[in-house]
KEGUMI-364598 format. One line per field, with one value per residue (C-alpha): residue in three letters; chain; x, y, z. Coordinates in Angstrom, 3 decimals, padded with zeros to 6 digits, always signed. Each point is the difference from the previous one (the first is absolute). Last residue first. Layout:
# residues N
residu = (ALA, ...)
chaine = (A, ...)
x = (X, ...)
y = (Y, ...)
z = (Z, ...)
//
This chain:
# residues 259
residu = (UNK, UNK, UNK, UNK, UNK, UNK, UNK, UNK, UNK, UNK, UNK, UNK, UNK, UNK, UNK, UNK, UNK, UNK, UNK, UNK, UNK, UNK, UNK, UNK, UNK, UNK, UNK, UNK, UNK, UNK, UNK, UNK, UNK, UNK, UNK, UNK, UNK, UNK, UNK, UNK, UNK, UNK, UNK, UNK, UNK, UNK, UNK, UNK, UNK, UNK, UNK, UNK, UNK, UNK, UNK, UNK, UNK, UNK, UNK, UNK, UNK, UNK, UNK, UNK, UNK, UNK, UNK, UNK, UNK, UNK, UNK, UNK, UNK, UNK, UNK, UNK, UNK, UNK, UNK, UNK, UNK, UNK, UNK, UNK, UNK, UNK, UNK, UNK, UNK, UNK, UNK, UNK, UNK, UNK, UNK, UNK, UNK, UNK, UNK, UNK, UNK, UNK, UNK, UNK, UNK, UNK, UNK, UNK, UNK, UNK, UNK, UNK, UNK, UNK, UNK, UNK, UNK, UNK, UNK, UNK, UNK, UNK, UNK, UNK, UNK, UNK, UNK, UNK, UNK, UNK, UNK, UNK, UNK, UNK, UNK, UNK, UNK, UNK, UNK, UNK, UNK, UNK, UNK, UNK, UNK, UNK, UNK, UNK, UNK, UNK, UNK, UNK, UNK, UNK, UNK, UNK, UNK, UNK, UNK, UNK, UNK, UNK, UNK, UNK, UNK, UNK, UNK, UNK, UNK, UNK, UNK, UNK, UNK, UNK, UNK, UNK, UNK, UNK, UNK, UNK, UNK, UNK, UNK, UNK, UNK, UNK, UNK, UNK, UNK, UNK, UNK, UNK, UNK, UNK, UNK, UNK, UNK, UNK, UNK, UNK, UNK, UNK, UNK, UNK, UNK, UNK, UNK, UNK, UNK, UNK, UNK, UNK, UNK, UNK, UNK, UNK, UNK, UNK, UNK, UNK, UNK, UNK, UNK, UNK, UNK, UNK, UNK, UNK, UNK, UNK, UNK, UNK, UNK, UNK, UNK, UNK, UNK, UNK, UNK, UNK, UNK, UNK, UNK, UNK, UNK, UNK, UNK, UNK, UNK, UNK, UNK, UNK, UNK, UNK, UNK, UNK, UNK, UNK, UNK)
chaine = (A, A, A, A, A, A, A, A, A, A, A, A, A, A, A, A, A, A, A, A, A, A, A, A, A, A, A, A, A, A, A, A, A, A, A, A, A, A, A, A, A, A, A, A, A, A, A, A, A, A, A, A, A, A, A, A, A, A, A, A, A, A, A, A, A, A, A, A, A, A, A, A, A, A, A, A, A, A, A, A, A, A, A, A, A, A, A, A, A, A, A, A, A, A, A, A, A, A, A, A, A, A, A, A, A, A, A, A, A, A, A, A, A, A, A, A, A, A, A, A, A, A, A, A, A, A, A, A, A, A, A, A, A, A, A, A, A, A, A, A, A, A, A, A, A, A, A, A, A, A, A, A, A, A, A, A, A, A, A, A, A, A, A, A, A, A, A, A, A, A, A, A, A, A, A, A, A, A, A, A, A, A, A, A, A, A, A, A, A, A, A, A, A, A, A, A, A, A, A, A, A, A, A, A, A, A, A, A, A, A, A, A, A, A, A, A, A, A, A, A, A, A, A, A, A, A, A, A, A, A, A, A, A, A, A, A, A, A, A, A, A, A, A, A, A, A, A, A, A, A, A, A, A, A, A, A, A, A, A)
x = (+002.713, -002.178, -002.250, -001.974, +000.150, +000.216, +003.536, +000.234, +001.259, +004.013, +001.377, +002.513, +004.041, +002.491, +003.685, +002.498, +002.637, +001.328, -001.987, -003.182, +000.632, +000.153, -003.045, -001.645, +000.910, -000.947, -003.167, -000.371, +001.057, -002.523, -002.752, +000.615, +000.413, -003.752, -000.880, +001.187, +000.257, +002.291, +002.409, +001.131, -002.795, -003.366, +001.923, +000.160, -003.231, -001.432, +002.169, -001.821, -003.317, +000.305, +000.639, +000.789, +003.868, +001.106, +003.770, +001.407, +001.241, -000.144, +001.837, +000.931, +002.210, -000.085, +001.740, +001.396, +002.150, -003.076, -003.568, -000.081, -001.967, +000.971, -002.383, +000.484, -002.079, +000.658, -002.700, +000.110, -001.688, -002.304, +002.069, -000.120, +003.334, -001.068, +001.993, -001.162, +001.498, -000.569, -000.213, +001.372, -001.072, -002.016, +003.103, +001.751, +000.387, -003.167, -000.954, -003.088, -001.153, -001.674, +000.424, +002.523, -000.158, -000.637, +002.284, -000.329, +003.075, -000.535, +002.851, -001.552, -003.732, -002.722, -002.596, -001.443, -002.292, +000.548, +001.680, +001.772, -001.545, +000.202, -002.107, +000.818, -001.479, -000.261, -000.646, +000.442, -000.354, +002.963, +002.388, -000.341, -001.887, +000.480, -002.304, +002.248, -002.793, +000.825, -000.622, +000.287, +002.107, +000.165, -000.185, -003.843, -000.901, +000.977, -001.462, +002.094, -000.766, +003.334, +000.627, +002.254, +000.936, -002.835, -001.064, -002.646, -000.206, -003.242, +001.841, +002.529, -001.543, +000.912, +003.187, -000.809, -000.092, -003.504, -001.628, -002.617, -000.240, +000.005, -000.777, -003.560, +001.597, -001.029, +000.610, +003.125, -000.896, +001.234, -003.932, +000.204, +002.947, -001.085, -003.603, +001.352, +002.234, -002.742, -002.733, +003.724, +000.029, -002.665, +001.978, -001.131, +003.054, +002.460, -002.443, -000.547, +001.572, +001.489, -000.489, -003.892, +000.375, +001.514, +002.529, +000.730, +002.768, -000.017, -003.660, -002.384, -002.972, -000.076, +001.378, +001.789, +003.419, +001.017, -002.186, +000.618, -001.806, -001.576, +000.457, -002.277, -001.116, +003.221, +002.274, +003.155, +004.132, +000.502, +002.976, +002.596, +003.074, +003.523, +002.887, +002.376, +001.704, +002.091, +000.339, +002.142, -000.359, +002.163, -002.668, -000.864, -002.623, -000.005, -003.098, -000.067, -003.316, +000.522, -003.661, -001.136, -002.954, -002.873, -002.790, -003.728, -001.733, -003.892, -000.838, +000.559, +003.712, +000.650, -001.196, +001.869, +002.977, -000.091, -001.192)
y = (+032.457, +000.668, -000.989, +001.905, +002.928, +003.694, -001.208, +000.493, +003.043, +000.522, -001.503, +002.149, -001.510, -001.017, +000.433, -003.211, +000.639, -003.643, +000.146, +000.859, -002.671, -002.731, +001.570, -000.933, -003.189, -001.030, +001.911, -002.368, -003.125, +000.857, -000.300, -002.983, -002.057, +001.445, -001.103, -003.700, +000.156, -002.895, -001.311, -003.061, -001.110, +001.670, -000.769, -003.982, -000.076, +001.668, -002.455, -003.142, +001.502, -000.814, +002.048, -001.902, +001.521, +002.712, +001.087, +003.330, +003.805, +002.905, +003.262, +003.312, +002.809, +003.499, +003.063, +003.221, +002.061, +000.640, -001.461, -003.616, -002.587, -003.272, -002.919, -003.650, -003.545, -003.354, -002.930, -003.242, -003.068, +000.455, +002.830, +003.388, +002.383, +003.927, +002.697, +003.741, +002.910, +003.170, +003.652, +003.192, +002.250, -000.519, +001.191, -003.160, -000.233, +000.829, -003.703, -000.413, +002.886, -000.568, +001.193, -002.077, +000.545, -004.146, -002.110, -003.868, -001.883, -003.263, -002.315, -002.396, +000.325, +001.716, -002.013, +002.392, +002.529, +002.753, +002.663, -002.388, -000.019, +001.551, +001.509, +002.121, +000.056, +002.913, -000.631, +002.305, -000.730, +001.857, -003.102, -000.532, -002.255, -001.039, -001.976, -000.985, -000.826, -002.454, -001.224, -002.651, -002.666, -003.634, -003.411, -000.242, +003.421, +001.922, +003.304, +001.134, +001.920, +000.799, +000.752, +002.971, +001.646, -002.678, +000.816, -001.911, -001.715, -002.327, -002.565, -000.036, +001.634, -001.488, +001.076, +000.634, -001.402, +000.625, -001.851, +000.474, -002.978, -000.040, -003.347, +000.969, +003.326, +003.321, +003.152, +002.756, +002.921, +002.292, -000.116, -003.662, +000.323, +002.603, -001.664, -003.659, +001.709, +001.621, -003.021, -002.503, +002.117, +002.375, +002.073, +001.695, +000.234, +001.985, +000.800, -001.398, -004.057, -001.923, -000.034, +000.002, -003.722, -001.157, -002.888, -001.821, -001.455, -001.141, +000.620, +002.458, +000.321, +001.604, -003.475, -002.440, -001.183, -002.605, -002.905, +000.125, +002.327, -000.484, +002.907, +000.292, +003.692, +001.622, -001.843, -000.670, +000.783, -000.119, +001.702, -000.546, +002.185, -000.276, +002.630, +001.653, +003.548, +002.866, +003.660, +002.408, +003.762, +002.705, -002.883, -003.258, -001.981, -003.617, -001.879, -003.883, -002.425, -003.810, -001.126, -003.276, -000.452, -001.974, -000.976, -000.231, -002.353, +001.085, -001.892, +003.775, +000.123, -003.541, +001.293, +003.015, -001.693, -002.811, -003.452)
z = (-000.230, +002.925, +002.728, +002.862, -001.849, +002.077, +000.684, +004.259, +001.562, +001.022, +003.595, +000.367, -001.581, +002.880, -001.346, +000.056, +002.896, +000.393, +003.283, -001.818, -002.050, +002.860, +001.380, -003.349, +000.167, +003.409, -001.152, -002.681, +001.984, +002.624, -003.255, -001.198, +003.796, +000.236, -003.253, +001.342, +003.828, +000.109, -003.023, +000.542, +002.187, -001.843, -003.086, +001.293, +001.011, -003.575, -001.711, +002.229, -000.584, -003.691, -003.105, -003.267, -000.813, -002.187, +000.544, +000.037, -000.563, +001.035, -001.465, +000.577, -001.319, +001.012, -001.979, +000.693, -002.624, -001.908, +000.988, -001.059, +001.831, -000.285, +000.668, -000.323, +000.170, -000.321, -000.146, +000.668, -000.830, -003.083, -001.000, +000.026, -000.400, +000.555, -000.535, +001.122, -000.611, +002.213, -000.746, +001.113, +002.784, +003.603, +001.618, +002.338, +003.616, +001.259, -001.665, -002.095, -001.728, -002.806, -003.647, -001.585, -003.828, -000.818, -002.264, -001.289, -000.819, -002.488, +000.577, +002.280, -001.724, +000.009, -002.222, -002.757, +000.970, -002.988, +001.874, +002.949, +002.697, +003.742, +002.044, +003.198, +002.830, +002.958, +003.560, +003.008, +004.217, +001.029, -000.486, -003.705, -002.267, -003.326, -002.335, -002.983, -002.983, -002.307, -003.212, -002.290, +001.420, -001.615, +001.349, -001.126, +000.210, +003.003, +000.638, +003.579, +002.592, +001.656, +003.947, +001.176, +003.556, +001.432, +003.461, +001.651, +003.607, +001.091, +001.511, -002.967, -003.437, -003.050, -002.392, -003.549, -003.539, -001.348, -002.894, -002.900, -002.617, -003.000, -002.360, -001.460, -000.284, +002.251, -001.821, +000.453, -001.308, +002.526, +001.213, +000.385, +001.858, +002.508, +000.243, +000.750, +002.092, +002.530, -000.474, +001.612, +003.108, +000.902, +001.805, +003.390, +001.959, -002.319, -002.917, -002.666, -000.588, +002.761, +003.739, -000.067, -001.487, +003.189, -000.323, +003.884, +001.523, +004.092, -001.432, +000.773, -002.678, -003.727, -001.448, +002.182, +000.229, +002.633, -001.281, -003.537, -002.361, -003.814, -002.087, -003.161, -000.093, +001.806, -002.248, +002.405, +000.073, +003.778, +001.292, +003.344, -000.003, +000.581, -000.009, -001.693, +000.585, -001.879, +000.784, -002.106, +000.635, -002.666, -002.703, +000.057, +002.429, -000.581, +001.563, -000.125, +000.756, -000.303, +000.356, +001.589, -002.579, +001.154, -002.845, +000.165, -002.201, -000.653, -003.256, -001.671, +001.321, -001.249, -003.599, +000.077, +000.935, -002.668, +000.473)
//
């Protein structure tokens, strides 16, 4: 069976992410760490024991945490609409899938989590749902001009126009790679804003979720989104110290998504 088609018969898969930041530029900052995601098809999924679906769970996927607004999105309606408004129809083999890291005991914060418009074994579209610290979203979607598969070598750009770390000017652009496959799936970010740059990337392994991978996250790797979001101000305060200058909070985009 292909990915879409597992997706659609309800499979979940864990992904124990390999997450690296590089920040370049007069201030250099570099870190890796771990990080626990669920690629799923919001319509279809199927849950084990210690995930549940808009109720407390050790894990848990709320549908109010993706899609619109920050705490009241509609989920999987919100980027069928985006995509189908960029153009981007269903197929009889498409299906519509988020990769993104579940609430623990009740917990959310996701810095980034990826609808994604799979068909077959191929990507179509996606739309990079971003959140930052102060309580602000903005997505971006992503596809190629005339909708063919987004490939490893295809490089997708977006004018950056959200503020997501007080360490960095809301200015430049990012480009996006993506590398989908039936079992893994690679992922990488650059933004490019003159003589300062970011690189990122996560990658990882697809596996059938079971309770036993959620116990073993919830025990390598306690506290989940919490453990997320201490690293990010450990980070921060680490950049601070290196002498990195503290950008005001700046309003929202008016748009909820872009291009």
């Amino acid at each position: 069976m292909t990915l879409a088609a597992r997706l659609s018969a309800g499979e979940i898969f864990y992904m124990r992410a390999r997450i690296g930041h590089a920040r370049r530029g007069p201030i250099r900052h570099d870190f890796r760490h771990d990080a626990d995601y669920l690629l799923l098809a919001p319509r279809a999924m199927r849950v084990p024991g210690l995930l549940s679906r808009n109720r407390f769970n050790l894990f848990s996927w709320h549908d109010t945490d993706h899609g619109g607004p920050r705490g009241a999105g509609t989920g999987a309606l919100w980027a069928g609409e985006k995509l189908a408004a960029a153009g981007i129809g269903p197929r009889s083999d498409q299906v519509l899938a988020l990769l993104t890291q579940p609430r623990f005991l009740g917990h959310w914060f996701n810095p980034v989590s990826f609808w994604m418009a799979i068909a077959g074994d191929e990507l179509l579209a996606v739309i990079a749902e971003v959140n930052n610290t102060f309580g602000q979203r903005h997505s971006y979607l992503l596809a190629r001009p005339d909708f063919q598969p987004i490939t490893a070598d295809v490089t997708l750009s977006a004018r950056k126009i959200f503020h997501v770390s007080p360490f960095q000017d809301v200015a430049g652009e990012y480009r996006f790679s993506f590398d989908l496959r039936p079992e893994s799936v690679a992922i990488r970010i650059r933004q490019i804003d003159g003589t300062n740059g970011l690189e990122t990337f996560m990658t990882g392994l697809f596996q059938p979720l079971t309770s036993r991978h959620l116990m073993r996250a919830a025990l390598r790797r306690p506290g989940g989104s919490l453990r997320v979001l201490a690293l990010i101000y450990w980070h921060a305060l680490r950049l601070k110290m290196k002498g990195a200058a503290y950008h005001k909070l700046p309003a929202p985009p008016e748009d909820e998504i872009s291009r």
